[in-house]
C-alpha positions in Angstrom: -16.4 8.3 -23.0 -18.9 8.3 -20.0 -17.4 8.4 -16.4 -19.2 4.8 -15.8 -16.6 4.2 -18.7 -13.7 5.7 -17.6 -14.5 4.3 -14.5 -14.9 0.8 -15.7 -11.9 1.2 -18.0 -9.4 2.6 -15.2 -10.4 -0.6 -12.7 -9.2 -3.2 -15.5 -6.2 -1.3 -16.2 -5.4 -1.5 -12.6 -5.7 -5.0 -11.7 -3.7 -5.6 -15.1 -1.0 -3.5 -14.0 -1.0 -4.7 -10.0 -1.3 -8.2 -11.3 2.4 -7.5 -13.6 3.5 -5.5 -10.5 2.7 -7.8 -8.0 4.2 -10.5 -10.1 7.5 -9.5 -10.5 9.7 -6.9 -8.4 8.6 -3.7 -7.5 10.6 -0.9 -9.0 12.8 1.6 -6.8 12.3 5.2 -7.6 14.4 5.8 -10.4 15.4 9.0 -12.0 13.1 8.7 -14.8 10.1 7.3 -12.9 10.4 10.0 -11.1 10.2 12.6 -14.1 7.5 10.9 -15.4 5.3 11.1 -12.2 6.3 14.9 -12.5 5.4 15.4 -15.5 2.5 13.7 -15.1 0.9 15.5 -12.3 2.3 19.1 -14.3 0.2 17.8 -17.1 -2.7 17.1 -14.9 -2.7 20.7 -13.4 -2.6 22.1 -16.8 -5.6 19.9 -18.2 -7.2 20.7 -14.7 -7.0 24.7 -15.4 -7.9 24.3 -19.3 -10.9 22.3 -18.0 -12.1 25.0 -15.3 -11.4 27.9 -17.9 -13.7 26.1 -20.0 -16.3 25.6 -17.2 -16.3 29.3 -16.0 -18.4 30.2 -19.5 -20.9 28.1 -18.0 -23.5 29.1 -15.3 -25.7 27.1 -12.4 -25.7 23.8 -11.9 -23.9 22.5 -15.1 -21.1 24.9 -14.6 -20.8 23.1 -11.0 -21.0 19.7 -12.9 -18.0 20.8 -15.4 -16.1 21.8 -12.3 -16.8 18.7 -10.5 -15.5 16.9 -13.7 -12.5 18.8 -14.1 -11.5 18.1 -10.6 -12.3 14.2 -11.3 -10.0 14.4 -14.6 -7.2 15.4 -12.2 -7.8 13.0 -9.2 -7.7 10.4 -12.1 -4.1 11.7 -13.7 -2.8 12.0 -10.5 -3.9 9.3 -8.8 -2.4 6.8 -12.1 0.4 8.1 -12.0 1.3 8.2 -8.2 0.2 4.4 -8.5 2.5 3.6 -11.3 5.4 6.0 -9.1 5.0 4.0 -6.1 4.1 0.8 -8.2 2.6 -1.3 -5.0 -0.8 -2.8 -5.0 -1.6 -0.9 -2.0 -0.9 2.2 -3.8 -3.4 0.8 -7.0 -6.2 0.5 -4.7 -6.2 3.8 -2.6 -6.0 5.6 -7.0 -8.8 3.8 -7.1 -10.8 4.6 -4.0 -9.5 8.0 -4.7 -11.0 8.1 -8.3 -14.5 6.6 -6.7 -14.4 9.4 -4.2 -14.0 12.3 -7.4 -16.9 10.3 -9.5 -18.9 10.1 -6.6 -18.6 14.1 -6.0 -19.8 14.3 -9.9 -22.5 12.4 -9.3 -23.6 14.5 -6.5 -23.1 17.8 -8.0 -25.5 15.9 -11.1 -28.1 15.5 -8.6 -28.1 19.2 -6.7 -30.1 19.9 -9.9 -33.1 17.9 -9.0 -35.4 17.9 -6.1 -37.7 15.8 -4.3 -38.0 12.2 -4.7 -36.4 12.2 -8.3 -32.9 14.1 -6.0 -33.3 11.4 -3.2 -33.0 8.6 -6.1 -29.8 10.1 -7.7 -28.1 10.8 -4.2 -28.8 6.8 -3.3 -27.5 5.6 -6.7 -25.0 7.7 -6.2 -23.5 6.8 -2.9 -24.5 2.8 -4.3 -22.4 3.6 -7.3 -19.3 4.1 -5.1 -19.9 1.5 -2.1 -19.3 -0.9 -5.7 -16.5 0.7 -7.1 -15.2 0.3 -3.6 -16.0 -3.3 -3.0 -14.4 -4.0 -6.4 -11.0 -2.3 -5.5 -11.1 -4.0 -2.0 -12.2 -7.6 -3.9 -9.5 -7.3 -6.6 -6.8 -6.3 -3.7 -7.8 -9.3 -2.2 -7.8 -12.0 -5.4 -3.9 -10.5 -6.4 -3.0 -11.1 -2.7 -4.4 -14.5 -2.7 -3.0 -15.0 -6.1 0.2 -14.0 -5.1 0.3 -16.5 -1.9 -0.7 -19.5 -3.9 2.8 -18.4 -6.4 4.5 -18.6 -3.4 2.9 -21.8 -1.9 3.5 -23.4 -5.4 7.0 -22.2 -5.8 7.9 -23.6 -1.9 6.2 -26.8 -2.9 8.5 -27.2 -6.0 11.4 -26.5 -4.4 10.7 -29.3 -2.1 9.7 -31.8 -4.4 13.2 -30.9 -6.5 15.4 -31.0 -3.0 13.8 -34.1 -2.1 14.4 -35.8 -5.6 18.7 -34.5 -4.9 18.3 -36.8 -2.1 18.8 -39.7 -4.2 22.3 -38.3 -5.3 25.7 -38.3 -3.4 28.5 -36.2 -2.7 29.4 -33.4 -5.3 26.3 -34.5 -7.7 23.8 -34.0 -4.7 25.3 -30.6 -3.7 24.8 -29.3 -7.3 21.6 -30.6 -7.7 20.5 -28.4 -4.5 22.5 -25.8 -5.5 20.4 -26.0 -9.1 17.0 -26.3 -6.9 18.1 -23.1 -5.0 19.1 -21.2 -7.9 15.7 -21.9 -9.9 13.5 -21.7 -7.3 15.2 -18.4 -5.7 16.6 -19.5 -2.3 
């Protein structure tokens, strides 16, 4: 799979994930989450230094490519699973501005290979490559948050509508007909 790919693949994973996050409660740091970050980052050091072992039998530019790579493997593993530890949206979007920054260092190490106008070219695409990748973390960050205030603007809306229909009531039947709306609605 090409880094565009990856890439590509790792920003629809996201916004799937900070969308389920987002929609429900965030979790605390529990025991196991926390092994499973740990073990995550151990297995990304441990890919990392298989990856650069691999990269040292190579010389020049492509062995500065493989290294570049290897390095953007890791900021990957460990930027997933410090998003899925911390499990906020702001946490999602810096993994993925932190995964555009590794790509973009790949890209460039691609282009110390060429020169003139044909280096110039590859530098601009890629320095374009990441302003997108950051403009689609930043747009995404913004349609969840949006998405999430108009839950919240629906949910108060119902809530009022229901209270104002327990008006009708009296007495004991109106208290637990706004003691219903509270409990559904979560006030």
């Amino acid at each position: 799979m090409n880094k565009k790919n990856i890439s590509k693949t790792f920003a629809a994973v996201i916004v799937g994930i900070a969308c389920a996050a987002w929609g429900s409660a965030a979790m605390a740091a529990t025991p196991e989450a926390k092994a499973a970050y740990k073990s995550a980052n151990e297995q990304a050091g441990v890919n990392y230094k298989a990856a650069h072992a691999e990269c040292e039998k190579i010389t020049g530019n492509p062995k500065d490519v493989c290294i570049a790579e290897a390095k953007a493997v890791r900021a990957y593993d460990e930027a997933v699973a410090q998003a899925q530890y911390t499990n906020t949206l702001r946490a999602y979007t810096k993994a993925r501005v932190k995964i555009a920054d590794a790509n973009y260092d790949v890209d460039l190490k691609r282009c110390d290979a060429l020169t003139g106008n044909d280096k110039d070219v590859c530098v601009k695409l890629a320095k374009s490559t990441k302003v997108a990748a950051l403009a689609d973390a930043k747009a995404d960050k913004k349609v969840i948050e949006a998405r999430s205030d108009a839950r919240e603007d629906k949910r108060k809306a119902e809530y009022k509508v229901a209270t104002e229909k327990c008006e009708a009531l009296a007495g004991a039947a109106k208290d637990e007909c706004v003691k219903a709306a509270k409990t559904q609605f979560g006030y």
